[in-house]
C-alpha positions as CSV (number, residue, x, y, z in Angstrom):
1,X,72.4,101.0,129.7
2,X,69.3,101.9,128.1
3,X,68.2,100.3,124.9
4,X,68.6,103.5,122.6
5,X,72.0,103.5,123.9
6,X,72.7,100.2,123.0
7,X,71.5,100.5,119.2
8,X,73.9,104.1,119.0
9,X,76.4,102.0,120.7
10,X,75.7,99.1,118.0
11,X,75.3,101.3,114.9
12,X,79.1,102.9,115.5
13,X,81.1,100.2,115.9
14,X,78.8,98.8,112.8
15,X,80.2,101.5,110.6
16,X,83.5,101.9,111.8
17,X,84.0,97.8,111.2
18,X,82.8,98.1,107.8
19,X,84.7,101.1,106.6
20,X,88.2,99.0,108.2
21,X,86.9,96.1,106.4
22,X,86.8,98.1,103.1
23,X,89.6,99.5,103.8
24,X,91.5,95.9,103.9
25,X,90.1,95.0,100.7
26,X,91.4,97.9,98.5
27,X,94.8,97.3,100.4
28,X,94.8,94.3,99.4
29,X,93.9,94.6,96.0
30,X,96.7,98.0,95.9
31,X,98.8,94.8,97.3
32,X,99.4,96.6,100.4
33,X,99.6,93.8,102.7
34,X,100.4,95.4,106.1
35,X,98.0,97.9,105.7
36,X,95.5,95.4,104.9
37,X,96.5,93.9,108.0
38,X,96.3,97.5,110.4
39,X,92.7,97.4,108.9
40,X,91.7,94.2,110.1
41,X,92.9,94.2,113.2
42,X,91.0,97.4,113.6
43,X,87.8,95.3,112.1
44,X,88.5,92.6,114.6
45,X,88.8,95.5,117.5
46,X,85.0,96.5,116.1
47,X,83.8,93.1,116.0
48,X,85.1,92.3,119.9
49,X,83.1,95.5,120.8
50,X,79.5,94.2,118.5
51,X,80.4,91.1,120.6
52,X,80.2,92.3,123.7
53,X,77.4,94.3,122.7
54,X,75.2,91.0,122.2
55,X,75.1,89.6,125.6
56,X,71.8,88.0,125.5
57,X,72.3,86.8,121.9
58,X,74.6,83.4,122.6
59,X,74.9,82.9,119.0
60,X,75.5,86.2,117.1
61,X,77.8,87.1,119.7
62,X,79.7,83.8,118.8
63,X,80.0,84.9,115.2
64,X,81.3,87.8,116.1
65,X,83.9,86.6,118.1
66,X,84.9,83.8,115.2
67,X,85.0,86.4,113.2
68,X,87.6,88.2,114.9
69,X,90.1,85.5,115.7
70,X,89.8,84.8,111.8
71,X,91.0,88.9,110.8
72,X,93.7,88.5,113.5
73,X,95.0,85.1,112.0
74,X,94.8,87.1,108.5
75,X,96.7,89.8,109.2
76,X,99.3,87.4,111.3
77,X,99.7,85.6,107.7
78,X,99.5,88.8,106.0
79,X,102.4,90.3,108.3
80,X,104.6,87.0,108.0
81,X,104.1,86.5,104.0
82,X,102.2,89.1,102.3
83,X,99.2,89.0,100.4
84,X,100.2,86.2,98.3
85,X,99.9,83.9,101.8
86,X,96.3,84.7,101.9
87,X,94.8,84.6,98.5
88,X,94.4,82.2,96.2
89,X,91.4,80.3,94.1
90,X,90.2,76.9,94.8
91,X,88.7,74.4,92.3
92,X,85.7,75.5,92.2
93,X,86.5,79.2,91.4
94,X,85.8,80.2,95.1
95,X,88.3,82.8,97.0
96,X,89.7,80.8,100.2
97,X,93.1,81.1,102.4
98,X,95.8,78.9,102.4
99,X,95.6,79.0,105.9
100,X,92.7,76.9,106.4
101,X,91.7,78.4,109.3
102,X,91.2,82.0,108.4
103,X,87.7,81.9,107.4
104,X,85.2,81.4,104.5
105,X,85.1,82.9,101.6
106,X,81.8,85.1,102.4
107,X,84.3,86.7,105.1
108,X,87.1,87.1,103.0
109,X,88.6,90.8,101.8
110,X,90.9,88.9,99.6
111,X,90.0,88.6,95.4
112,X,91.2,85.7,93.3
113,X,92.5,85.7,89.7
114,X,89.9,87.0,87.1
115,X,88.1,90.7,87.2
116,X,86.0,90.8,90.3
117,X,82.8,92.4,89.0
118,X,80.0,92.9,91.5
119,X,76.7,94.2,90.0
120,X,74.8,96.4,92.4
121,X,71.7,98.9,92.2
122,X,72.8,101.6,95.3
123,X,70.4,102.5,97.7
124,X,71.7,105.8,98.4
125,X,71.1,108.5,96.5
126,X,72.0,112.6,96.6
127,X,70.0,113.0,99.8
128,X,73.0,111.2,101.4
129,X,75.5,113.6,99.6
130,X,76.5,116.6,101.7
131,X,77.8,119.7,99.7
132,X,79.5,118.7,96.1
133,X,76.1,120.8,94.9
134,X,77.7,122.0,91.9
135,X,78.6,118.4,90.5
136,X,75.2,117.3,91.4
137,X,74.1,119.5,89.1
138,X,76.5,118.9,86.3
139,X,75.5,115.2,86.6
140,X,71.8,116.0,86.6
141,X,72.1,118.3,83.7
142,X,74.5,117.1,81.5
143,X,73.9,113.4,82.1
144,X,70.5,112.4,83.2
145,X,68.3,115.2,82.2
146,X,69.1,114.8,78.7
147,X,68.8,110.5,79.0
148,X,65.2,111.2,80.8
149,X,64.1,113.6,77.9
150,X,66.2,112.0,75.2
151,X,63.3,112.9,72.4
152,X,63.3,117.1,72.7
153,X,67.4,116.9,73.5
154,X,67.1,114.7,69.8
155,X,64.9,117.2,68.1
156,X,67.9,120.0,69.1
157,X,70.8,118.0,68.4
158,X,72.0,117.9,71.8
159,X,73.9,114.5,72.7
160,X,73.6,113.5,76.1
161,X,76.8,113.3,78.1
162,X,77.9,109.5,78.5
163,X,80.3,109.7,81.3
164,X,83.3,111.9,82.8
165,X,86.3,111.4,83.9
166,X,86.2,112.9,87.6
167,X,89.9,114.6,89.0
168,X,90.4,116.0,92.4
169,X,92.7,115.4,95.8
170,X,91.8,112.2,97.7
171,X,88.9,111.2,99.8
172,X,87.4,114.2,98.0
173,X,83.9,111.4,97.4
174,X,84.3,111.2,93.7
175,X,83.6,107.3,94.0
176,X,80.5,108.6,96.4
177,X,79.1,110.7,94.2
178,X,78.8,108.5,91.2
179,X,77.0,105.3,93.4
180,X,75.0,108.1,94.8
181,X,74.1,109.0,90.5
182,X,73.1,105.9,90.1
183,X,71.1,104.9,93.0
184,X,69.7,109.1,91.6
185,X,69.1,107.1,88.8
186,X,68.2,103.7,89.6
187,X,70.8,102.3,87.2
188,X,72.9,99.1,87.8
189,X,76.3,100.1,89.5
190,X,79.9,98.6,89.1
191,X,83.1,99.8,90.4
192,X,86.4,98.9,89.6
193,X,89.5,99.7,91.3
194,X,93.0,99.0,89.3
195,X,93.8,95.5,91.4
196,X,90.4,94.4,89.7
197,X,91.4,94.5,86.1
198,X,95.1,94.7,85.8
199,X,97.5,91.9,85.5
200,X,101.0,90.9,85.2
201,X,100.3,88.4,82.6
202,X,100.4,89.5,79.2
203,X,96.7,89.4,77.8
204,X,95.5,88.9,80.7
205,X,94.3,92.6,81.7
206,X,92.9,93.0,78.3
207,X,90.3,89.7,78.5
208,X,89.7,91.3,82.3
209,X,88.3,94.4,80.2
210,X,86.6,93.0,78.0
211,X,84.8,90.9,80.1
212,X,84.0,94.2,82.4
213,X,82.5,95.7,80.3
214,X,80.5,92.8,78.5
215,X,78.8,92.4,82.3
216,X,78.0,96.1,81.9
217,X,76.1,95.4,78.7
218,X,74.3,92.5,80.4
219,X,72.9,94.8,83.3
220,X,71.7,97.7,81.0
221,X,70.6,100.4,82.2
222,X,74.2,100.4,84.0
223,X,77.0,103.1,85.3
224,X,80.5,101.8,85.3
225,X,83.1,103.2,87.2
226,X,87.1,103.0,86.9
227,X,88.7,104.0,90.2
228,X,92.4,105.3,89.7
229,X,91.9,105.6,85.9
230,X,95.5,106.7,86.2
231,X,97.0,103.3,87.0
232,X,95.0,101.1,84.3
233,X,95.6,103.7,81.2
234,X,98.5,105.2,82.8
235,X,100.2,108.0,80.6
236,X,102.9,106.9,77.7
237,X,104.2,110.6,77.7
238,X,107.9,111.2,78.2
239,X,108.9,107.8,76.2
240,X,107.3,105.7,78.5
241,X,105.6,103.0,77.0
242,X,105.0,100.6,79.1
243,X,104.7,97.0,79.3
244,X,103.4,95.0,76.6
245,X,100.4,93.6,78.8
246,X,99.6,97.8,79.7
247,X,99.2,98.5,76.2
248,X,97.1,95.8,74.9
249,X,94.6,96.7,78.2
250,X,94.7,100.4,77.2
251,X,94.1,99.5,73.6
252,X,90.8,96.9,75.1
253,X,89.5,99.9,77.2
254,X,89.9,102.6,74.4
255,X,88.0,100.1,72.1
256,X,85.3,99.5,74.5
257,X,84.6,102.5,75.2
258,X,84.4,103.7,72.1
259,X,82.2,100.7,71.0
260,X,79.2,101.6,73.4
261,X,76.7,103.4,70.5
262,X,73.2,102.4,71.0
263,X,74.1,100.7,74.7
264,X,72.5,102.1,78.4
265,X,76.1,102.1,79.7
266,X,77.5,105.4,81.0
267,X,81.5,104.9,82.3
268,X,82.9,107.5,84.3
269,X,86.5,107.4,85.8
270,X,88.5,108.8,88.5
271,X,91.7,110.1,89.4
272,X,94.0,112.0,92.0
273,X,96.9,112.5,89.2
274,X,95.0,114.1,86.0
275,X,98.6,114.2,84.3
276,X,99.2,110.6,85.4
277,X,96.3,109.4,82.5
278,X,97.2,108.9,79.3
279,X,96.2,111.8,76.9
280,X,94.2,108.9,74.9
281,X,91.3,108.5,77.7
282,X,90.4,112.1,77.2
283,X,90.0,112.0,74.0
284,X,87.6,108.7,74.0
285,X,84.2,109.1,73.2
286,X,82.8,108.7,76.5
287,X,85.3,110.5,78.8
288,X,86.2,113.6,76.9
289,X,83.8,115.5,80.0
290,X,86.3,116.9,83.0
291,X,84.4,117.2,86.1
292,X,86.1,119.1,89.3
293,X,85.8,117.4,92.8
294,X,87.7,119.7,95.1
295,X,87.8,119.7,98.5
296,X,84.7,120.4,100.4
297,X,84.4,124.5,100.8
298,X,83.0,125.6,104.7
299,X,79.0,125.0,103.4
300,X,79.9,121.6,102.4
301,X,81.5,120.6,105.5
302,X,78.6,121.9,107.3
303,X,76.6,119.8,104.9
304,X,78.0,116.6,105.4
305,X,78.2,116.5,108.6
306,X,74.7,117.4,108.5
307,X,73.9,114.1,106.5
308,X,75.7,112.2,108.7
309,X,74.2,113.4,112.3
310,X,70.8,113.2,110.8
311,X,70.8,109.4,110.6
312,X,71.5,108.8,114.4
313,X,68.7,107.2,116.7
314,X,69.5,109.9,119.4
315,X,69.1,113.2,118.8
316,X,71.6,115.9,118.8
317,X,72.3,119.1,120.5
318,X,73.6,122.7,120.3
319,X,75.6,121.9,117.2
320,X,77.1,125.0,116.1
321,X,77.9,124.0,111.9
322,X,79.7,127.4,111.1
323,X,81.9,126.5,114.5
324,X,82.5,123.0,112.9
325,X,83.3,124.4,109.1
326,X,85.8,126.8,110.3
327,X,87.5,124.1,112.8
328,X,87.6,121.7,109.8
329,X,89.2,124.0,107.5
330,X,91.2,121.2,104.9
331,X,89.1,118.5,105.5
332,X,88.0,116.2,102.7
333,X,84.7,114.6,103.0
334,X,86.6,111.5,104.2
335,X,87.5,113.1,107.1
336,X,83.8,114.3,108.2
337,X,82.3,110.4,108.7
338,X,85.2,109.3,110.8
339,X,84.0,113.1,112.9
340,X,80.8,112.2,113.1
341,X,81.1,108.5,114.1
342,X,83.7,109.8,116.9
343,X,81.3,112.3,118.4
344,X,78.3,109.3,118.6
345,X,80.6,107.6,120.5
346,X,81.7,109.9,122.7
347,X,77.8,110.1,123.6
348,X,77.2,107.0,124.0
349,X,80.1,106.5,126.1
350,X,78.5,108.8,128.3
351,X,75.2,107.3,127.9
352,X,76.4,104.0,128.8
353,X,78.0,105.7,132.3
354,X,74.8,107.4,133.3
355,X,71.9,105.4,132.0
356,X,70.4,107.9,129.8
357,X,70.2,109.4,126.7
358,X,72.8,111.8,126.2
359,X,72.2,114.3,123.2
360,X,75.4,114.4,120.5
361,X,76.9,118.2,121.4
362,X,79.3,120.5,120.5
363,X,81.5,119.4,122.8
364,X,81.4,116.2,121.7
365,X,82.1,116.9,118.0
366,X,84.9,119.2,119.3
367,X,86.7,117.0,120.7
368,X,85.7,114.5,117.6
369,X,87.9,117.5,115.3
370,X,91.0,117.9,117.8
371,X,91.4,113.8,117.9
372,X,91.3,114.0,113.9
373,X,93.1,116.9,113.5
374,X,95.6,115.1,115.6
375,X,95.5,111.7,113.6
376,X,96.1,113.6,110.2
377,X,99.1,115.0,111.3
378,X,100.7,111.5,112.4
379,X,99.5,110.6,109.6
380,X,100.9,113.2,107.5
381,X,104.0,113.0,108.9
382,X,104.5,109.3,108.5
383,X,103.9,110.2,104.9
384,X,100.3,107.9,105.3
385,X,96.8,109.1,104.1
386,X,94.0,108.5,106.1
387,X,91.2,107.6,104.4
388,X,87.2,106.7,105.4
389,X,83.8,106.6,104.8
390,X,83.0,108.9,101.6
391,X,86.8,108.2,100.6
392,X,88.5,108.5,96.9
């Protein structure tokens, strides 16, 4: 096998172990544990193949293979006892296993008690977005442009859009688009999905807010992102009120929000279910902007797909993008990675059988379509969602 071959070879299973990794983490943190555990088996399936991918490298192949055996002892104790079996916090505030065996905490998808608040300044930006062009340029207009110029946008009385609260179907890249905005515009990043801030205990999701966004105010200039706005300020319509520990976190959020003036924090949140959020977000300071994510229309498919054969060590051939819009007719950009990543295999498959480059085609991405088309529908019809790469 040649050595181009080997690093296309390489750079798949790369991607597709780290989108099954994060895709165990925010099943275990939805408390999904067999999910969580499908995920890392498939993690540990991607870590045999980097394994056997580096030969001539005793000891990175070795750490591979550990690797593995510790996701398939996870999901074992995830299968038999659920994801309270797997996570808990030591002593010293560190995540670890009860299982002493499954692994440190640097390889651990599993979160202990507290909000789990990573701090991060994106490297991507909207040259890796395919399509969404028309809420690139809502962001750029409505929210940067006027932060860059903030002096004429001043002398016009024009105040700058703080954040947006972002609604559309699932694996639509709403999550994307914001890290992408602020890698745009080299602002700090977190995201926070609902298993990060909510708890059972009363109080306890309040102090988690708080302390969110007091980190946010420590890493000025920074974007903050609630995934699934809908499940931490869900709606009280109806008669619903919900549980005493649900309203004293809405109240925390609505407060902080609201108490941003004079900060370089911008929150944006998503959601699938608009009419799931409580009418009381909407109405905050900072979220009373709705932006649209649909699905991606046939030049944002061809788009994407773009962005994500252009990044490939080999090159590609006879692609036919208006063939591959229309075949992917009700795709969400969550669909197009795990399409791409299919086809570069299916190359290098071929590569690895006749010693030679083989150029990504047509056929290849073809075939790519049919298997996902096919994979949707089981999906579909076992009531699942697949989900990957630009997902939520």
């Amino acid at each position: 096998m040649s050595e181009i071959s080997h690093q296309v070879q390489r750079q798949v299973a790369k991607d597709e172990y780290q989108r099954n990794y994060e895709e165990a983490k925010r099943a275990i943190r939805a408390y999904e544990p067999e999910k969580a555990a499908r995920a890392l088996r498939q993690a540990a399936e991607n870590l045999d193949e980097l394994a056997s991918l580096s030969k001539d490298l005793t000891s990175t192949r070795r750490t591979y293979e550990n690797k593995a055996e510790n996701y398939r002892k996870t999901a074992t104790a995830l299968e038999e006892d659920g994801v309270g079996a797997v996570a808990e916090v030591d002593d010293g505030g560190k995540n670890r296993s009860k299982h002493d065996d499954l692994g440190g905490a640097d390889d651990s998808p599993f979160q202990g008690d507290g909000p789990n608040v990573r701090v991060e300044t994106p490297d991507v930006t909207f040259d890796d977005v395919g399509g969404m062009e028309s809420v690139k340029q809502t962001l750029l207009e409505q929210v940067a442009d006027p932060i860059e110029n903030a002096d004429i946008y001043q002398q016009y009385g024009v105040e700058p859009t703080r954040g947006a609260l972002l609604q559309g179907p699932p694996g639509t890249g709403k999550t994307f688009i914001i890290r992408a905005f602020a890698g745009e515009m080299k602002w700090n990043f977190i995201e926070l999905s609902p298993a990060d801030v909510t708890s059972a205990l009363v109080g306890e999701g309040a102090k988690n807010i708080q302390q969110v966004f007091k980190t946010a105010k420590e890493n000025e200039p920074c974007i903050l992102f609630f995934d699934e706005i809908d499940s931490v300020a869900p709606s009280r319509l109806g008669g619903t009120q919900g549980t005493q520990s649900e309203r004293q976190m809405l109240t925390q959020l609505l407060q902080e929000i609201n108490n941003l003036e004079d900060t370089d924090v911008i929150v944006f949140a998503a959601t699938n279910a608009p009419e799931a959020v409580d009418d009381a977000i909407a109405r905050a300071q900072r979220l009373t902007e709705t932006i649209e994510v649909p699905l991606p229309d046939e030049d944002s498919r061809k788009a994407i797909l773009r962005v994500k054969m252009r990044k490939r060590e080999v090159p590609t051939d006879g692609i036919d993008y208006d063939r591959v819009a229309k075949m992917t007719e009700g795709f969400s950009a969550a669909d197009m990675e795990p399409v791409a990543n299919a086809a570069a295999r299916l190359a290098a498959n071929e590569a690895e059988e006749s010693g030679e480059i083989v150029p990504i085609e047509q056929r290849h991405v073809d075939e790519a379509i049919r298997n996902r088309k096919k994979s949707k529908s089981e999906s579909e019809e076992g009531g699942g969602y697949l989900s990957g790469g630009n997902a939520r």
